[in-house]
Backbone as CSV, one residue per row, in Angstrom:
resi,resn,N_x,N_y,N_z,CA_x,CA_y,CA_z,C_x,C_y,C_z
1,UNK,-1.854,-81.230,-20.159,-1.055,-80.607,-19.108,-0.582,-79.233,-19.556
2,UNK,-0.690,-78.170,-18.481,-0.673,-77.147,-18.893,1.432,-77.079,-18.413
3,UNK,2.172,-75.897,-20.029,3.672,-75.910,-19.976,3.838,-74.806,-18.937
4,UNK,4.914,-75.190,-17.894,5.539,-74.014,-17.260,5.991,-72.619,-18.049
5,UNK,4.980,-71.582,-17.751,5.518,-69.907,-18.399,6.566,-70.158,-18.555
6,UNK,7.662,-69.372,-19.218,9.113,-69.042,-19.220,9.289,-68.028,-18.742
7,UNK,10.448,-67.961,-17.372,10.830,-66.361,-16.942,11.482,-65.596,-17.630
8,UNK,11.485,-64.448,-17.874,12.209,-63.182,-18.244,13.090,-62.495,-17.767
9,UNK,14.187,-62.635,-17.992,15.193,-62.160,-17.382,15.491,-60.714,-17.772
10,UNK,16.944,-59.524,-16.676,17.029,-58.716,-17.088,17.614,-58.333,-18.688
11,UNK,18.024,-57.492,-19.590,18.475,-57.589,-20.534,19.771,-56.647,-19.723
12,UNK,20.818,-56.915,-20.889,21.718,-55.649,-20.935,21.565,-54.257,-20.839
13,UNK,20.751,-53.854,-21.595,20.570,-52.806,-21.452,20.227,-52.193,-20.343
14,UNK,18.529,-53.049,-19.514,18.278,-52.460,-18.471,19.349,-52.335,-17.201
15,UNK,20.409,-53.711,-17.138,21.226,-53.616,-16.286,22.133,-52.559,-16.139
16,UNK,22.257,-52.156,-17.389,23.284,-50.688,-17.195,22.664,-49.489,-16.956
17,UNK,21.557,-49.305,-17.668,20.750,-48.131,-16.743,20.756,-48.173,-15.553
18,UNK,20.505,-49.226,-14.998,19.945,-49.432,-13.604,21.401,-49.033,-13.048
19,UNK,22.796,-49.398,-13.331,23.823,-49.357,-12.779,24.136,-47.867,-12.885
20,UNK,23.898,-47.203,-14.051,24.326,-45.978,-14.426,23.101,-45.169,-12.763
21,UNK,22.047,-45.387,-12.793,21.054,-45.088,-11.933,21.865,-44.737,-10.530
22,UNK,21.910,-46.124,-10.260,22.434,-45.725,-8.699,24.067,-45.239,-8.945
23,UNK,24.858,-45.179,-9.614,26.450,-44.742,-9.745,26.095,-43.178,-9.634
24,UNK,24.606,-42.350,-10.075,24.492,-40.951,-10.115,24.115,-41.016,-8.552
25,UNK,22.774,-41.734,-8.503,22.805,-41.506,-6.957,23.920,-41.438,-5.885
26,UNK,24.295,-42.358,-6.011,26.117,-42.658,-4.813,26.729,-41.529,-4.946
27,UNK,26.969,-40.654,-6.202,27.896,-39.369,-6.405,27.067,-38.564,-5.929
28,UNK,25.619,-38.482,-6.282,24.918,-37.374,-5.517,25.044,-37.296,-4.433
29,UNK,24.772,-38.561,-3.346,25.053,-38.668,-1.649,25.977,-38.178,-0.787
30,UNK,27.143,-38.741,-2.131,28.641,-38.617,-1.333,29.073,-37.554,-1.477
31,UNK,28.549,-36.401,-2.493,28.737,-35.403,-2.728,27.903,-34.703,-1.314
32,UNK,27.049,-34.917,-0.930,26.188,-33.831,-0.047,26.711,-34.524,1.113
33,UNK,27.446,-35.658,1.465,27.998,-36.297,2.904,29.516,-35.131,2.720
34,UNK,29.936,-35.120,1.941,31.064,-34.509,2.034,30.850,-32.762,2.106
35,UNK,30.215,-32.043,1.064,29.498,-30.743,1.578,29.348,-30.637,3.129
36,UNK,28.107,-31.902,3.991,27.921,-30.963,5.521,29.120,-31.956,6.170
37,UNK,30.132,-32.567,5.537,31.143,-32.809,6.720,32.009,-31.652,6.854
38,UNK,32.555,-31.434,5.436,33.033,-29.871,5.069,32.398,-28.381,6.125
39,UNK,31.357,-28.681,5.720,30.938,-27.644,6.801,30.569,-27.457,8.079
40,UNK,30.820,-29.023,8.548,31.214,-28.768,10.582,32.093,-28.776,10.458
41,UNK,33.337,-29.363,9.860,34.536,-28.895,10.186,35.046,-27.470,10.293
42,UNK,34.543,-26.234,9.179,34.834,-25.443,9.337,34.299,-24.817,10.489
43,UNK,32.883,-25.075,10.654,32.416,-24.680,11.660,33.031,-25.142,13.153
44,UNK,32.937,-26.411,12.917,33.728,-26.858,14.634,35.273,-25.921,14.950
45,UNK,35.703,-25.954,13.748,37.685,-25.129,13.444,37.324,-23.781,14.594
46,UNK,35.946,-22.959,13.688,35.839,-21.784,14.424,35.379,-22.152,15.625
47,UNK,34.318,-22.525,15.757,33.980,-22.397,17.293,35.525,-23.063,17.879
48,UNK,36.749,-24.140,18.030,37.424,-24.147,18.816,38.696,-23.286,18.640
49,UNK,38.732,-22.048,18.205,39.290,-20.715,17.355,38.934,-19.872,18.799
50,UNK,37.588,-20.185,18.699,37.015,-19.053,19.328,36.935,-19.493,20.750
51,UNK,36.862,-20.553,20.624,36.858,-21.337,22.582,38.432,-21.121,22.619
52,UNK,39.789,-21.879,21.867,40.874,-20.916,22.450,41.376,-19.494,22.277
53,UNK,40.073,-18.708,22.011,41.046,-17.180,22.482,40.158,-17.023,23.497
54,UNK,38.438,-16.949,23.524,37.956,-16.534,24.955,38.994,-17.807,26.296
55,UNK,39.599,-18.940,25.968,40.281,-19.382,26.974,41.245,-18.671,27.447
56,UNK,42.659,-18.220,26.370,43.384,-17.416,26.703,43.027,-15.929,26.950
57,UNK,42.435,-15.060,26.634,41.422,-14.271,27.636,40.975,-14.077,29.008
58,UNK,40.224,-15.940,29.010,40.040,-15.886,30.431,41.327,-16.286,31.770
59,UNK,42.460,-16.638,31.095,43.533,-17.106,32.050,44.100,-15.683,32.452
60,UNK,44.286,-15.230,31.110,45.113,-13.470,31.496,44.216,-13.072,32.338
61,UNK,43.114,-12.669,32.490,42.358,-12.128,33.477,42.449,-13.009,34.339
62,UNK,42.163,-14.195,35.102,42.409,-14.555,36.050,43.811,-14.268,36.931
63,UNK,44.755,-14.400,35.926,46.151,-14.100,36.633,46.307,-13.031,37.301
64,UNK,45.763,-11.783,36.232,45.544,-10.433,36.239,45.421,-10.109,37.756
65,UNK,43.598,-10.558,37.826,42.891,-10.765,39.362,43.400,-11.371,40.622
66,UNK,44.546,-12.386,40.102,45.452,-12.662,41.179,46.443,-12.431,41.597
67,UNK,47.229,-11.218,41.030,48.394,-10.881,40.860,48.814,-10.762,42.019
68,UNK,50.085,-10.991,42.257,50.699,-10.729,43.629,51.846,-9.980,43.949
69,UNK,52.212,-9.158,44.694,53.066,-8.042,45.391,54.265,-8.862,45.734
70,UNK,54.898,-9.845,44.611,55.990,-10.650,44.787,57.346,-9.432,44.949
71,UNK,57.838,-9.669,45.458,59.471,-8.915,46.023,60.250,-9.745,45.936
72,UNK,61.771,-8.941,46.150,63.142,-9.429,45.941,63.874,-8.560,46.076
73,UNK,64.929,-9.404,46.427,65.956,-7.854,47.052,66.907,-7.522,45.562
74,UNK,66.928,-6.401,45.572,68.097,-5.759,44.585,69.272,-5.727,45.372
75,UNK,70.536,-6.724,44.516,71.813,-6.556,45.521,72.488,-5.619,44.710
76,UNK,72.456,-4.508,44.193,72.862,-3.462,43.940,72.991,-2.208,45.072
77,UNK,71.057,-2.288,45.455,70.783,-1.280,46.294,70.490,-1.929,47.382
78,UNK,70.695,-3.144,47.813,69.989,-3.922,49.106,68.306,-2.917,49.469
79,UNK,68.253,-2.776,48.582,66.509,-2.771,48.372,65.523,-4.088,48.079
80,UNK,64.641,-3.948,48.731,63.482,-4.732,48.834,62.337,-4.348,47.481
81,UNK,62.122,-5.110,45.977,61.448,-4.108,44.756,60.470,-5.154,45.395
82,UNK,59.163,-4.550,44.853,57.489,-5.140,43.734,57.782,-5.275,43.033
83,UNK,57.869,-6.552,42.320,58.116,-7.560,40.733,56.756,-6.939,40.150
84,UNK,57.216,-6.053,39.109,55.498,-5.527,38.161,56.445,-4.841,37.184
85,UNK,56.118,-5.074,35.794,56.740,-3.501,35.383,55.673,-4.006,34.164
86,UNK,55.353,-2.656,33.594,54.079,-2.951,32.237,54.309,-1.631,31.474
87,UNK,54.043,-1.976,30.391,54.281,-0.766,29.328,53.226,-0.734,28.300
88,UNK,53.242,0.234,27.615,51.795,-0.366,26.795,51.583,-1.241,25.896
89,UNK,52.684,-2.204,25.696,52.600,-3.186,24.872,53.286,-4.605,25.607
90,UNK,54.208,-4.218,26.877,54.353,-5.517,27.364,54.074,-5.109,28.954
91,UNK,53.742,-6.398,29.678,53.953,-6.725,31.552,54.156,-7.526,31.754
92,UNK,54.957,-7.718,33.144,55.361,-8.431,33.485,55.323,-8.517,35.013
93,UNK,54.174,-9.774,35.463,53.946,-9.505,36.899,53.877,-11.156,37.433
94,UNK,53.511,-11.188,38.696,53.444,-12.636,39.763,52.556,-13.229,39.714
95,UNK,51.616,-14.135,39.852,50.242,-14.511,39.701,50.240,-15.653,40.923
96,UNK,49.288,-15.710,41.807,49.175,-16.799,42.395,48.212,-17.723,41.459
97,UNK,48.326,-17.829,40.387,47.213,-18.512,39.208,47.997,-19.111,38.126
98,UNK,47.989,-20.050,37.671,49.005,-21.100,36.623,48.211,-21.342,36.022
99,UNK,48.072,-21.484,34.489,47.468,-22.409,33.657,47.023,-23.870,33.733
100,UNK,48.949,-24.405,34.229,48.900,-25.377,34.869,48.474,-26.211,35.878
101,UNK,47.801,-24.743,36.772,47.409,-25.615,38.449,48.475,-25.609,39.101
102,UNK,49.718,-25.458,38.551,50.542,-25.788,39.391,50.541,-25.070,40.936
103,UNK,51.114,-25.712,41.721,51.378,-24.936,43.074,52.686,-23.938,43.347
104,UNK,52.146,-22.503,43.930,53.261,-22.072,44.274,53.081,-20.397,43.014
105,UNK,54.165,-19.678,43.180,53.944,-18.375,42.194,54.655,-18.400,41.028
106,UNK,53.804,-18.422,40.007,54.035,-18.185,38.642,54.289,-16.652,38.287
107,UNK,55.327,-16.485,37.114,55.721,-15.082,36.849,55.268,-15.553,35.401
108,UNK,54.604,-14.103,34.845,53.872,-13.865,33.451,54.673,-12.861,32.859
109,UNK,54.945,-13.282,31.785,55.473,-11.947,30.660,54.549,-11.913,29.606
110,UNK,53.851,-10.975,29.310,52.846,-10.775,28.348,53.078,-9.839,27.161
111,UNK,53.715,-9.989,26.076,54.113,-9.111,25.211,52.983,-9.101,23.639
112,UNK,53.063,-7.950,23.106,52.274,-7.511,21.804,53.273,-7.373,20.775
113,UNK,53.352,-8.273,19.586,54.265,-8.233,18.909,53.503,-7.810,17.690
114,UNK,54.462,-7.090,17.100,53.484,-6.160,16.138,53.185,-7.336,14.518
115,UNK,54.091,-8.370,14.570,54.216,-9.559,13.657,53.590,-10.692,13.998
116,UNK,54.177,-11.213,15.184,53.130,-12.591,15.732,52.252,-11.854,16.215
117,UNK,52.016,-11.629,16.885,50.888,-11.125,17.853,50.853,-11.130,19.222
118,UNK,49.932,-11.223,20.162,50.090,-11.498,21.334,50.690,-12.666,21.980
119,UNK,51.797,-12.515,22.867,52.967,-14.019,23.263,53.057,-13.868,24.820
120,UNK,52.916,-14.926,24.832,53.577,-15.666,26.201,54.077,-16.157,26.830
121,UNK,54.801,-15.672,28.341,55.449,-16.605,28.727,55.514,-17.408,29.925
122,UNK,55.972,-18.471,30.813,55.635,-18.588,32.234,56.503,-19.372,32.842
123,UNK,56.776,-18.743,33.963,57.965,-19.239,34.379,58.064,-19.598,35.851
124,UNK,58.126,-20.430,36.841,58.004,-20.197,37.948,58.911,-18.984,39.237
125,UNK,58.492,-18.994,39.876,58.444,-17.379,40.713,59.382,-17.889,42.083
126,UNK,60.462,-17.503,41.765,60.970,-17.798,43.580,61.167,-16.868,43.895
127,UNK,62.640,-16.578,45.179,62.427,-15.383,45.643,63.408,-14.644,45.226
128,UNK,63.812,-14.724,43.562,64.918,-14.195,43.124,63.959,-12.954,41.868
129,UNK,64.645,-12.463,41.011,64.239,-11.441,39.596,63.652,-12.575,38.618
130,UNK,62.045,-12.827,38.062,61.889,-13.738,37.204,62.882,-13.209,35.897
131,UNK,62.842,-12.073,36.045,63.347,-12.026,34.168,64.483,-12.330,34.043
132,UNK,65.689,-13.000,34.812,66.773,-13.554,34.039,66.400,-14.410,33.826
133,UNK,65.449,-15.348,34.330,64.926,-16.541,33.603,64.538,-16.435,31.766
134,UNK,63.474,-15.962,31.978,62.624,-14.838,30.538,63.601,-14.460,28.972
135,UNK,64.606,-13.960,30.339,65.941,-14.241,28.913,66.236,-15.492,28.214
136,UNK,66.033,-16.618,29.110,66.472,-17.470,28.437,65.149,-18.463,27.438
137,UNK,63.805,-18.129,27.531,62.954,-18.536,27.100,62.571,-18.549,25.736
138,UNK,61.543,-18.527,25.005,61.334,-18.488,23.955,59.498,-18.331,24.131
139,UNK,58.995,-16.906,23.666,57.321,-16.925,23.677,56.335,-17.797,23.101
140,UNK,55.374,-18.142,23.699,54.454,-18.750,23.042,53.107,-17.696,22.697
141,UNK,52.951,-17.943,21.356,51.763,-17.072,20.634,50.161,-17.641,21.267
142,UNK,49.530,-16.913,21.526,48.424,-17.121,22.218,47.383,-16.294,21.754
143,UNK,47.706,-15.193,20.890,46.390,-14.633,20.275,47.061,-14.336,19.123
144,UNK,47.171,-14.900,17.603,47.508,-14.315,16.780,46.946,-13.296,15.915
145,UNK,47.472,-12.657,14.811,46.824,-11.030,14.712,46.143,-10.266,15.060
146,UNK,46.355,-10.570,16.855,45.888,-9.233,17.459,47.430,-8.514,17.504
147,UNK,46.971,-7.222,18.089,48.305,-6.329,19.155,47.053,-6.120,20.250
148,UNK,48.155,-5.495,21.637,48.045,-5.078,22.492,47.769,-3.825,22.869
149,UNK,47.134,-3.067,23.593,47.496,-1.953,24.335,47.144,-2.002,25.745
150,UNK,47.488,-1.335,26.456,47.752,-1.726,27.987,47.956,-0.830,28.717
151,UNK,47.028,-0.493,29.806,47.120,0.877,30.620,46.693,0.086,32.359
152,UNK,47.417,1.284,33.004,47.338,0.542,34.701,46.563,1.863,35.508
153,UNK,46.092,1.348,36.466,45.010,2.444,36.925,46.161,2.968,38.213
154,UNK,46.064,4.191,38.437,47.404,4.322,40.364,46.461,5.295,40.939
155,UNK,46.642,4.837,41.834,45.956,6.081,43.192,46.625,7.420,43.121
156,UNK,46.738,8.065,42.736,47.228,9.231,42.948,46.901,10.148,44.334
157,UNK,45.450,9.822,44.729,45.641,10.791,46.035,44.461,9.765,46.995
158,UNK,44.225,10.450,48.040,42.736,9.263,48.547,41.897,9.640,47.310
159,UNK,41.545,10.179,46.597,40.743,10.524,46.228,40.516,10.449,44.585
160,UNK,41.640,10.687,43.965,42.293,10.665,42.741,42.976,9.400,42.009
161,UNK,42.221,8.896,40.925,42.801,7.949,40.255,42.935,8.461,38.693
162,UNK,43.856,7.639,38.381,44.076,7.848,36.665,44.994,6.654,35.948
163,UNK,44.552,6.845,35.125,44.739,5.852,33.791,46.322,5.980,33.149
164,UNK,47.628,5.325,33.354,48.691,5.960,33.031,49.441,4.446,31.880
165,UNK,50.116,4.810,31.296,50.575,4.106,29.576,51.610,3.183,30.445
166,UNK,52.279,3.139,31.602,53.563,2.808,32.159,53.756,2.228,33.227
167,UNK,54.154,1.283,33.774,54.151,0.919,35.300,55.749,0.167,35.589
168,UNK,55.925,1.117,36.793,57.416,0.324,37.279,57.045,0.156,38.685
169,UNK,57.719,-1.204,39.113,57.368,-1.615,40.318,58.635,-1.358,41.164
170,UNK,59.433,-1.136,40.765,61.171,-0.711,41.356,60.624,0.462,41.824
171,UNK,59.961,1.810,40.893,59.740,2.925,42.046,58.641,3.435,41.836
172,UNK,56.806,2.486,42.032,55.646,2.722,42.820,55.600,1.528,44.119
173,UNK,56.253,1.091,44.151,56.985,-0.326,44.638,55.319,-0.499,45.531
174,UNK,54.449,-1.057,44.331,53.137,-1.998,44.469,52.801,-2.166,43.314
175,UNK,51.398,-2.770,43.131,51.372,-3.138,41.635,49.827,-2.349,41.593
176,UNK,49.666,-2.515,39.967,48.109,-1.039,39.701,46.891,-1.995,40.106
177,UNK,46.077,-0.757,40.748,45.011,-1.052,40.926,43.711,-1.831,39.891
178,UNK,44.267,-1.711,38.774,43.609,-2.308,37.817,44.092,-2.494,36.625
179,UNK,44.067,-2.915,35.633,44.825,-3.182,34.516,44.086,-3.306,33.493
180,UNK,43.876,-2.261,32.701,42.801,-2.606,30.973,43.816,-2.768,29.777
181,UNK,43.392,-4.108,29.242,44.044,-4.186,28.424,43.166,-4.586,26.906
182,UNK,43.212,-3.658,25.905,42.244,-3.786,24.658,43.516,-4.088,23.358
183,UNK,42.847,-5.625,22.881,43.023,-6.064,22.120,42.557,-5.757,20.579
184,UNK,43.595,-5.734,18.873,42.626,-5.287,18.483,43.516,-5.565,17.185
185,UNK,42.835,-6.303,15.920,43.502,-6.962,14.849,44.263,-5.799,14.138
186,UNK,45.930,-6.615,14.209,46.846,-6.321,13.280,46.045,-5.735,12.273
187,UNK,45.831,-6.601,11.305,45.516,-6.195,9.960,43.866,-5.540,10.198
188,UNK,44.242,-4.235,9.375,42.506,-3.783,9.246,41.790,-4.762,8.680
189,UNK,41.900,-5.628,7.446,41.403,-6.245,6.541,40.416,-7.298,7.326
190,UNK,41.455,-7.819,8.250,40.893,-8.764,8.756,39.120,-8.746,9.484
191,UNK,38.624,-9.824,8.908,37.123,-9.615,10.040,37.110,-10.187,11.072
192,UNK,38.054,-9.519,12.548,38.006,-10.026,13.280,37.780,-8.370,14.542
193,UNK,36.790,-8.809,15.336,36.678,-8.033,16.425,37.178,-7.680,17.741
194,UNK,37.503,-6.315,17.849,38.301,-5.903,19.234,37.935,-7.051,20.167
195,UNK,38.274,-7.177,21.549,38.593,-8.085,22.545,39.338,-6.871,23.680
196,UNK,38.686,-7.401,24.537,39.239,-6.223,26.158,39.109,-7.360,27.316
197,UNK,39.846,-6.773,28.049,40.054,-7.495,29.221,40.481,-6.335,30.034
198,UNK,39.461,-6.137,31.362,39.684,-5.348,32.619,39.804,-5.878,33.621
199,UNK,41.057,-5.763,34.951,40.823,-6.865,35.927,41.188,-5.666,37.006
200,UNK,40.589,-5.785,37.747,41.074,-5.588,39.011,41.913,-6.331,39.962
201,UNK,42.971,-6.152,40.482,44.083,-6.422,41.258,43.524,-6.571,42.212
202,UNK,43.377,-7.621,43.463,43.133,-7.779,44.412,43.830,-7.440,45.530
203,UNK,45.399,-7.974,45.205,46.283,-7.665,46.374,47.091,-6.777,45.383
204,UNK,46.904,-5.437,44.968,47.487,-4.948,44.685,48.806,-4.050,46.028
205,UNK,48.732,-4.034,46.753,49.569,-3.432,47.855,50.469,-4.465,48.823
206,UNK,51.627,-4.315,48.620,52.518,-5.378,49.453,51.850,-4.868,51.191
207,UNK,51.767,-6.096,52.189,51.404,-5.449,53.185,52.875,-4.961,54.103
208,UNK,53.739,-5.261,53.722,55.500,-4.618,54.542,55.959,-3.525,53.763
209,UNK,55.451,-3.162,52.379,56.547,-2.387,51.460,55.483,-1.564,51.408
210,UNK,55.256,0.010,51.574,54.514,0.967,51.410,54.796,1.305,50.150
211,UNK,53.368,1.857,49.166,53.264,2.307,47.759,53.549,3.701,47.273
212,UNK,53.947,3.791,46.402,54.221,5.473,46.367,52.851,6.210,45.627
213,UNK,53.168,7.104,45.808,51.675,7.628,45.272,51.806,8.743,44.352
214,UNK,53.153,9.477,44.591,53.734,10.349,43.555,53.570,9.719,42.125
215,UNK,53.614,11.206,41.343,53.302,10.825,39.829,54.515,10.169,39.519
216,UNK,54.375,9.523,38.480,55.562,8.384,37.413,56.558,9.624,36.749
């Protein structure tokens, strides 16, 4: 009768190679799982960096485009003003357009802070002055290390338009025909690129309150 072979088992030794084997592999893996998780995250960070500033971008211009020839009486002068006033670093106008959706007129204060950066604010619009409200608010940052600059387009004649640093709605009593506003990083250092926004005013002209056309 022929004896059953004897099996061979692993030794010590090979078992720890073999263990040492895959313990390099697992660090190699987890090392390169963690590398490209590392790098969509940074990547996803920017692209939603960059999806919220072209968002806030695209709301200011929408508002911009909807702005409205909101009034209120001054009980000083029992005058009837256009809610607008813009300077080259802040405005402040009506929007039939909310972030929110909400219904009804929203008032925008849009300021360039030479530290935070571009801020915002929003407040709803009745038929009183938004900015004693505004006083009592607190801005929200919406583009950080940019600044602002900000120019309003006015009719000056039928014929004649121009580009002016200033807008008061108390005495052009309407709001500008257009509004460019170029964005553009605080810090030189930074690698980040200008940003503009041009809108045209739709209802720029109250239809009861005639516009002035005289220079500022």
């Amino acid at each position: 009768m022929m004896r059953p072979s004897r099996q061979r088992g692993f030794t010590l030794l090979e078992i720890m190679v073999s263990m040492t084997l895959t313990a390099m592999l697992l660090g190699m893996l987890s090392a390169g799982i963690y590398t490209v998780v590392n790098d969509w995250q940074n990547e996803t960070s920017l692209l939603d960096e960059s999806l919220d500033k072209s968002l806030a971008l695209l709301q200011v211009e929408r508002a911009l485009v909807a702005a409205f020839p909101h009034s209120y009486i001054d009980y000083d002068t029992f005058e009837r003003i256009v809610y607008f006033y813009g300077s080259d670093y802040e405005m402040r106008w009506v929007s039939t357009v909310s972030p929110q959706r909400r219904t009804g007129l929203t008032a925008w204060r849009l300021i360039s802070d030479s530290e935070e950066g571009v801020q915002l604010m929003l407040t709803p619009a009745f038929s009183d002055n938004p900015d004693f409200r505004f006083e009592e608010m607190q801005a929200t940052t919406i583009l950080p290390n940019y600044q602002a600059e900000i120019k309003y387009l006015v009719q000056r004649n039928e014929e004649e338009k121009e580009w002016v640093e200033e807008w008061d709605g108390m005495e052009m009593q309407s709001l500008p025909i257009a509004v460019h506003i170029v964005l553009t990083p605080i810090d030189d250092f930074l690698d980040e690129e200008a940003l503009e926004i041009l809108a045209a005013v739709k209802t720029w002209q109250h239809e009861d309150i005639q516009p002035t056309i005289s220079p500022i």
